[in-house]
PAPA-725069 format. One record per residue: residue number from 0; residue in three letters; x, y, z of N, C-alpha, C in turn. Coordinates in steps of 0.05 Angstrom, whole numbers, padded with zeros to 5 digits, always signed. Layout:
<rs>
   fiti   voro     n.xx     n.yy     n.zz    ca.xx    ca.yy    ca.zz     c.xx     c.yy     c.zz
    NUM    ALA        X        Y        Z        X        Y        Z        X        Y        Z
...
</rs>
This chain:
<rs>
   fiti   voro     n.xx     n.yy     n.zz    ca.xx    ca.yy    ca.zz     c.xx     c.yy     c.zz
      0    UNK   +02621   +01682   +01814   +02641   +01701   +01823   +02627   +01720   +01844
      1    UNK   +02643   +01722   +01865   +02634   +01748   +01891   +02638   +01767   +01877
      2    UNK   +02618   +01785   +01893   +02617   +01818   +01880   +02628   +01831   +01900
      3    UNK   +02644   +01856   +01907   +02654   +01871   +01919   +02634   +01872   +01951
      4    UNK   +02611   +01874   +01945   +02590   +01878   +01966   +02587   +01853   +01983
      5    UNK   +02587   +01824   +01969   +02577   +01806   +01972   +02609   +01802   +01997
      6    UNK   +02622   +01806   +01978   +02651   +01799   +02004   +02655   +01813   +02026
      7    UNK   +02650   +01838   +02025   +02648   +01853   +02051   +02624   +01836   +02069
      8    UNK   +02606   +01834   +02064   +02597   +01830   +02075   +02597   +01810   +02089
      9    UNK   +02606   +01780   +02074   +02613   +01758   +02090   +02640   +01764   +02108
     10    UNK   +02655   +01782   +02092   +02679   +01796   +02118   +02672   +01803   +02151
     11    UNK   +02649   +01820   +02134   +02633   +01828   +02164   +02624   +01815   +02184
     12    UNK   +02603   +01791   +02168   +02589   +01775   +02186   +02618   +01755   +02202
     13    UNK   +02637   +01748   +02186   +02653   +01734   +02202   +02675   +01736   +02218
     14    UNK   +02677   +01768   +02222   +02696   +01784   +02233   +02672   +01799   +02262
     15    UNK   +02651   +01800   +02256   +02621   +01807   +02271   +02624   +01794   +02295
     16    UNK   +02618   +01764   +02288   +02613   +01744   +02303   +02580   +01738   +02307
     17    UNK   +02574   +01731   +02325   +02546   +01724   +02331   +02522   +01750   +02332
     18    UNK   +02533   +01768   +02344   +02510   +01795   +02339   +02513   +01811   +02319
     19    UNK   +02536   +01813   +02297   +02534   +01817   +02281   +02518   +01800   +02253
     20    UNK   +02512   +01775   +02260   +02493   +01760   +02240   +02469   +01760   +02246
     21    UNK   +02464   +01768   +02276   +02442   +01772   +02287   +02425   +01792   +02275
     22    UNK   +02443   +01809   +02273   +02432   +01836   +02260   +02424   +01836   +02243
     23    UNK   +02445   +01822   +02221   +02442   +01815   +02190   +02410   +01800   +02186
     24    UNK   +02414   +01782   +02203   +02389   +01762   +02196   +02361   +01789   +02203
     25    UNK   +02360   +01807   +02227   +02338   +01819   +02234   +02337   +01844   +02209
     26    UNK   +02353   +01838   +02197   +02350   +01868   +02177   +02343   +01854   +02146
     27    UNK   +02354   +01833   +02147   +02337   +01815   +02122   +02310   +01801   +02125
     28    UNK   +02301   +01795   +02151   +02282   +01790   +02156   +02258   +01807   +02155
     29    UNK   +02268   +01838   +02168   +02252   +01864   +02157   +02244   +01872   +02134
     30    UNK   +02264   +01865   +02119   +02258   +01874   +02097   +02229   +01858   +02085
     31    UNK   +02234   +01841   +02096   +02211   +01817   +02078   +02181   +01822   +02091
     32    UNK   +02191   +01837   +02119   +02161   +01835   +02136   +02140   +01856   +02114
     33    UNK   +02141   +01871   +02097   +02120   +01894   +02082   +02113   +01872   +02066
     34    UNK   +02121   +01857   +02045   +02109   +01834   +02037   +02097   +01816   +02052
     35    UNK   +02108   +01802   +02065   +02087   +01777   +02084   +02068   +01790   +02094
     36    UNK   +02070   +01809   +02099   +02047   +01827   +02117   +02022   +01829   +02099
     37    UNK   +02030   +01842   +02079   +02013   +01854   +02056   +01996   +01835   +02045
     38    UNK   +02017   +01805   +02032   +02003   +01784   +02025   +01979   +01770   +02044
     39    UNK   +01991   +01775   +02073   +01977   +01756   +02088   +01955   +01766   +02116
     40    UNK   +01957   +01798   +02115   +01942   +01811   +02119   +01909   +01806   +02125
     41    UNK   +01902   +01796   +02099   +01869   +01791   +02098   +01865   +01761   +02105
     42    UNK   +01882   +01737   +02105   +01874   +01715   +02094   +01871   +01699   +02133
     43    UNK   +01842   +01694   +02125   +01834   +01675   +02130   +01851   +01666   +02160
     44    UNK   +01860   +01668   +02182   +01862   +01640   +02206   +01904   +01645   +02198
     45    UNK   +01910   +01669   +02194   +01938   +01675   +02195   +01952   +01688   +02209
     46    UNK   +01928   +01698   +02221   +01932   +01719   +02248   +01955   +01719   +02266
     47    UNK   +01961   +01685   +02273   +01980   +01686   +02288   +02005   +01685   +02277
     48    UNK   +02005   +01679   +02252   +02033   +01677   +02239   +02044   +01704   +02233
     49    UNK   +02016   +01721   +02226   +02031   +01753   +02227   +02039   +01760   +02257
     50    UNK   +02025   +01754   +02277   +02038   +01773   +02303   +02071   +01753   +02310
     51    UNK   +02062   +01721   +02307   +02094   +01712   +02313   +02120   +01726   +02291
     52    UNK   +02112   +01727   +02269   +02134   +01740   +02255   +02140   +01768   +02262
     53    UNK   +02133   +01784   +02265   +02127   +01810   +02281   +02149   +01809   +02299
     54    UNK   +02136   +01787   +02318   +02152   +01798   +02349   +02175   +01778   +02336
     55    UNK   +02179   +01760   +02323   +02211   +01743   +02314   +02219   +01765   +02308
     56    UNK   +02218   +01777   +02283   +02235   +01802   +02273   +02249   +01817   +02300
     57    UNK   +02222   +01831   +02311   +02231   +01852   +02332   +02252   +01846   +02348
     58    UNK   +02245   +01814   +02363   +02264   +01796   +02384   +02291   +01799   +02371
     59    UNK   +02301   +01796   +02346   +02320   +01796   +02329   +02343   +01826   +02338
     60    UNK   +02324   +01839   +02336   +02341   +01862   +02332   +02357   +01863   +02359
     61    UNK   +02342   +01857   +02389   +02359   +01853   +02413   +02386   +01833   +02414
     62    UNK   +02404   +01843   +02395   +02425   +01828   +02396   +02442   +01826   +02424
     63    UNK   +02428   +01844   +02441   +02442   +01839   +02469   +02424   +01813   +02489
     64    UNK   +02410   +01812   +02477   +02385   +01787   +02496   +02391   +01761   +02487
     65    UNK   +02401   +01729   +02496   +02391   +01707   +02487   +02362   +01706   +02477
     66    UNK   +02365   +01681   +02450   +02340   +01683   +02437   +02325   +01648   +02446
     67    UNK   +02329   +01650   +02477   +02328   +01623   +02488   +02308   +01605   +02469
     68    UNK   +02286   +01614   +02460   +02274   +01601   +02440   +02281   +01601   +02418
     69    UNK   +02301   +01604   +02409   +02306   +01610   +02373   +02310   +01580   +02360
     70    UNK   +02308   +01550   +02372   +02302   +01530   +02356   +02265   +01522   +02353
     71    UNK   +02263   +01540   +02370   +02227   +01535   +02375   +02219   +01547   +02356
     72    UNK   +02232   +01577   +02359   +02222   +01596   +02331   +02219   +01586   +02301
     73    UNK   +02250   +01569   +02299   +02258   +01568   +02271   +02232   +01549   +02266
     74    UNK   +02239   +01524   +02286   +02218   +01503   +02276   +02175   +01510   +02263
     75    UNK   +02176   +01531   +02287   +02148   +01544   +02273   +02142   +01560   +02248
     76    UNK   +02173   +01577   +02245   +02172   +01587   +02217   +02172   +01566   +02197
     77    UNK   +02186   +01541   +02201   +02185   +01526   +02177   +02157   +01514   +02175
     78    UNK   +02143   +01520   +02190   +02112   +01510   +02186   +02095   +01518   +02168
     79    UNK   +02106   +01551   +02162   +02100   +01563   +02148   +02095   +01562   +02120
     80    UNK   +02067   +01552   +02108   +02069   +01554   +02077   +02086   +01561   +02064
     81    UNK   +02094   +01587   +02068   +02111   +01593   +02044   +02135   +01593   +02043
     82    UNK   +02145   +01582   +02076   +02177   +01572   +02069   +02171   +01546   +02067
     83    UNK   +02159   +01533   +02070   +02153   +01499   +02058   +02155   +01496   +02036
     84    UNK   +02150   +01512   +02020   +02150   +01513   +01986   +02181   +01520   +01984
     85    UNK   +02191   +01533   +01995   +02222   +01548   +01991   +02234   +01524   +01996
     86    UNK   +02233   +01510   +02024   +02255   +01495   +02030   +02243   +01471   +02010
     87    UNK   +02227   +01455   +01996   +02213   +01435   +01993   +02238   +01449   +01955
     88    UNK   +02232   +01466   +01941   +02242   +01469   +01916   +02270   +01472   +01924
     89    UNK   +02290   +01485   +01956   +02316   +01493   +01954   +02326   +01447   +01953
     90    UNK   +02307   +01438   +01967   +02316   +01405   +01964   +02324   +01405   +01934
     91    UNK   +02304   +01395   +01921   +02295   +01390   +01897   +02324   +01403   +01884
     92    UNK   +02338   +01425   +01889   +02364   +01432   +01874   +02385   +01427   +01882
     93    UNK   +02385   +01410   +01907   +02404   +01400   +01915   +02406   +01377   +01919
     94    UNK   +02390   +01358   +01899   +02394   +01332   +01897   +02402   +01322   +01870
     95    UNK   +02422   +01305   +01873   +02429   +01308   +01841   +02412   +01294   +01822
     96    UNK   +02413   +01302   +01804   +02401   +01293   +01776   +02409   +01266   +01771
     97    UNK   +02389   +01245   +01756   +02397   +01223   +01752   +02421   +01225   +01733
     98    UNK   +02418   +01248   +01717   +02446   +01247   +01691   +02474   +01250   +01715
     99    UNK   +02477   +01258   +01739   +02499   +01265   +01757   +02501   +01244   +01770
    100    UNK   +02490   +01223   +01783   +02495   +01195   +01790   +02503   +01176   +01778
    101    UNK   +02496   +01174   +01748   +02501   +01146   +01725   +02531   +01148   +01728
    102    UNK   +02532   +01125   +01722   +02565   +01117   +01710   +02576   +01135   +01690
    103    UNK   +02595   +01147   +01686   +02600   +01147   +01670   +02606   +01139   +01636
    104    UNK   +02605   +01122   +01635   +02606   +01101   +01615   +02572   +01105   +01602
    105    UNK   +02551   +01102   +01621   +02520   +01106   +01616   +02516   +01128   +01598
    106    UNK   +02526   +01156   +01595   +02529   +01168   +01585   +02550   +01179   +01554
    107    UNK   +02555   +01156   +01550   +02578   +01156   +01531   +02569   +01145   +01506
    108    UNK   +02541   +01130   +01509   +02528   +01113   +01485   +02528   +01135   +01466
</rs>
């Protein structure tokens, strides 16, 4: 079930149009930058993944500018360890279960 919030807001984004999701995406994306940052801060040869996420975020917020790179972007973020693990487990729940493929009948023993 939608929550009061949850519907406005898809109201929004689809009454928005394109710089209104823009926004959405650069303000959810902010939010996350104090974590990634924090986690990834010290480690080791990440350097560039903190300054590209950085300026992605920032680029975001110019909802008046094309983001002429934004399939280049996406593709480098998914390079990213830790959405590799995200998208690699969001699969994994969206494949059905062997009990959701059998026959019906298979399940009736």
């Amino acid at each position: 079930m939608q929550s009061l919030v949850e519907g406005a807001v898809v109201q929004a984004l689809r009454d928005g149009g394109g710089e209104a999701v823009r926004l959405y995406v650069a303000a959810c994306a902010e939010r996350m930058a104090p974590l990634f940052m924090g986690l990834r801060a010290n480690v080791p040869g990440r350097e560039w993944d903190l300054d590209f996420y950085a300026e992605s975020v920032r680029d975001l917020w110019y909802a008046d500018r094309p983001l002429a790179d934004a399939a280049e972007r996406v593709r480098l973020l998914e390079r990213f360890p830790e959405l590799r693990a995200a998208l690699l487990a969001e699969e994994r729940q969206l494949q059905p279960s062997r009990n959701d493929t059998a026959p019906a009948f298979a399940n009736s023993a």
